[in-house]
N, C-alpha and C positions, 0 to 999 in steps of 0.2 A: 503503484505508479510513482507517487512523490517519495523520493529516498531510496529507492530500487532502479528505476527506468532513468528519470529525472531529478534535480533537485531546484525545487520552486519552493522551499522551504524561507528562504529569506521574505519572498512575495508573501507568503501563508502568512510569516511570523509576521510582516508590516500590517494586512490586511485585519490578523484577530487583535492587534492592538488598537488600531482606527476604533474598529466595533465594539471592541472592551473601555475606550474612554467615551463614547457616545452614550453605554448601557450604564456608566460609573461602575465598571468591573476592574479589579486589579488585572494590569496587562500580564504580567507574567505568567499569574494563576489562572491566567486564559488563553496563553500560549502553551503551557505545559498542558492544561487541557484537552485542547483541543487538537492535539498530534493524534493523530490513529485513527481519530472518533470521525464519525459523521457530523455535520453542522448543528441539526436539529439535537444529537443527545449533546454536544458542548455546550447548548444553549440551555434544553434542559435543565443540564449539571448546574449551570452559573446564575441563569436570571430564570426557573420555575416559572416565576411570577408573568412572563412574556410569553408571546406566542410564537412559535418557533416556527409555524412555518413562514408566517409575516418576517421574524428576526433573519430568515437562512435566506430572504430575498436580497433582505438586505449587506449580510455578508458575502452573499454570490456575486453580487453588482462590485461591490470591492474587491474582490477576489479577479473578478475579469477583467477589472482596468488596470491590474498589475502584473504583467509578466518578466516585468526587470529582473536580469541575472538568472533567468532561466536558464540552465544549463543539464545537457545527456552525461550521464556517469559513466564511470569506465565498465569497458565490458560489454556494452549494453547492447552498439552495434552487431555486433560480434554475433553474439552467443543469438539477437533475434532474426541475424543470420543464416544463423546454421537451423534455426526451428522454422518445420513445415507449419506456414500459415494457420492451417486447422487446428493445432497442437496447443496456443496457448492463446490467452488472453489478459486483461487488465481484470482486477477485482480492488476497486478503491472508495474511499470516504467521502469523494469529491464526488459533486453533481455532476449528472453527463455532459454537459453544456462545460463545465471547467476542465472535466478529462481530455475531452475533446481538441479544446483550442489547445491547453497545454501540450498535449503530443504533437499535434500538427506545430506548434511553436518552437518543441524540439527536435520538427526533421523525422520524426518516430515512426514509422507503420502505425495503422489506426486501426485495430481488428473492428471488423462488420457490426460487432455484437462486443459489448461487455456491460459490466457490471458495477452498478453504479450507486452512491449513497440514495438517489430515488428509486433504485429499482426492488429496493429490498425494505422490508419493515422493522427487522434488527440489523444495526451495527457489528464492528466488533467492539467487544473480543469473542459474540457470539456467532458461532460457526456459519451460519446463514449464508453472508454473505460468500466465503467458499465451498457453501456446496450450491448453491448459486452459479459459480463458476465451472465447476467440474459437468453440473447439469447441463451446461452451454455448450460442454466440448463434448459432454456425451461420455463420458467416463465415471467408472469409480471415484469418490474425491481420496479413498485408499489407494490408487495409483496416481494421483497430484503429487508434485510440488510446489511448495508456496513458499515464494520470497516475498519476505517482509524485512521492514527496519525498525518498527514499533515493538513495545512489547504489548499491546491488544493485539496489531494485527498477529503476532507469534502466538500467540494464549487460540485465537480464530481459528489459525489454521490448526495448531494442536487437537484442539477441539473437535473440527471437522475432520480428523481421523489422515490428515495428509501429513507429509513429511516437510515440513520445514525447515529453510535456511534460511537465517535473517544473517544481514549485514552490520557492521557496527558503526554507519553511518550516521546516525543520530542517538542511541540509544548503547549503553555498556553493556557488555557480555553480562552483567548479572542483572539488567534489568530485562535480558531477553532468555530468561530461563526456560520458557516453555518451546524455545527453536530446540530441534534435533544437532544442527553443527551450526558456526557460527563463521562469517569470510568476510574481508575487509570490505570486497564490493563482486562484482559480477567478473572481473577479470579472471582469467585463465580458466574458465567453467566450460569445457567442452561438450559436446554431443555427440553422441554415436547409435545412427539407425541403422537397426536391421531386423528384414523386414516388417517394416512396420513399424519394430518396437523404438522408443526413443528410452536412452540411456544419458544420464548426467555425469560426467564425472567433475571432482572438486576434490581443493585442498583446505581442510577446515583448519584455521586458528587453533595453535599449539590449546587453546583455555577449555576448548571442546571440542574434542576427536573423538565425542561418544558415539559408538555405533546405535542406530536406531532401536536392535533390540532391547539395549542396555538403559534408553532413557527411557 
């Protein structure tokens, strides 16, 4: 969602810094953190010593009074567009209660069903979470694609056997080594169904134009 669909990254990043001087965590090493991750393991990672699900109350309650500078990325319309409803879905770190208002705050389709840092019991960069999603749409998660902007959630999807495209919205070509190709943002990402079948096409970033057998 955050860094693919939308970018609420500024909210994020204000939000784990409130949390990180309230816990006496260093704000940085708790933004860099906690990009990709679910609430509960950023917290694990930083204060052990707290209880995480009491802490991810209280970073959810900050997180929902901030939607300043929310804004839809390019492409985004577009391409969720051209995809039949049933075909895809969200797979994110955030609470359902944060996915939720955030899409409906960007104007977004809101699929019936996804997949949420509560609905799963690992995170990433462990696969879970995207075969989670692939089980929702009723597919192979070998015939997924997963965009991501993280290098956990790139490592997830890897993992779970899907072909990945990450963006270099938040993260460099060499911290997303586990993506298959690598695209500025969702722009120019077309579709093509027949019958049935849905086809992507893309232009990868001169840094990786690795064919999927080759990586």
């Amino acid at each position: 969602m955050d860094g693919i669909l939308i970018s609420s990254i500024a909210s994020v990043e204000r939000s784990w810094t409130t949390w990180a001087q309230l816990r006496a965590v260093d704000p940085s090493l708790t933004r860099e953190t906690a990009h990709g991750r679910r609430a509960v393991e950023t917290i694990r990672i930083l204060r052990p010593d707290l209880d995480p699900e009491d802490e991810l109350k209280v970073i959810e309650e900050i997180e929902l009074a901030d939607n300043e500078g929310l804004t839809v990325l390019p492409g985004v319309l577009a391409l969720l567009a051209a995809l039949p409803a049933d075909r895809w879905t969200v797979v994110t770190s955030a609470t359902e209660r944060i996915a939720r208002i955030r899409l409906a705050a960007g104007g977004l389709p809101v699929p019936a069903h996804l997949v949420t840092a509560d609905r799963v019991t690992r995170g990433k960069p462990h696969p879970e979470p995207f075969l989670a999603g692939a089980a929702l749409l009723g597919v192979s998660p070998v015939d997924c694609v997963v965009f991501e902007d993280s290098a956990s959630g790139a490592e997830a999807g890897r993992n779970a056997g899907s072909t990945v495209v990450a963006t270099t919205f938040s993260h460099s070509a060499e911290a997303l080594a586990a993506a298959h190709y690598l695209v500025r943002d969702l722009t120019g990402i077309s579709v093509e169904s027949n019958h049935g079948e849905i086809a992507l096409q893309l232009t990868p970033l001169a840094e990786n134009r690795l064919q999927v057998e080759e990586s």
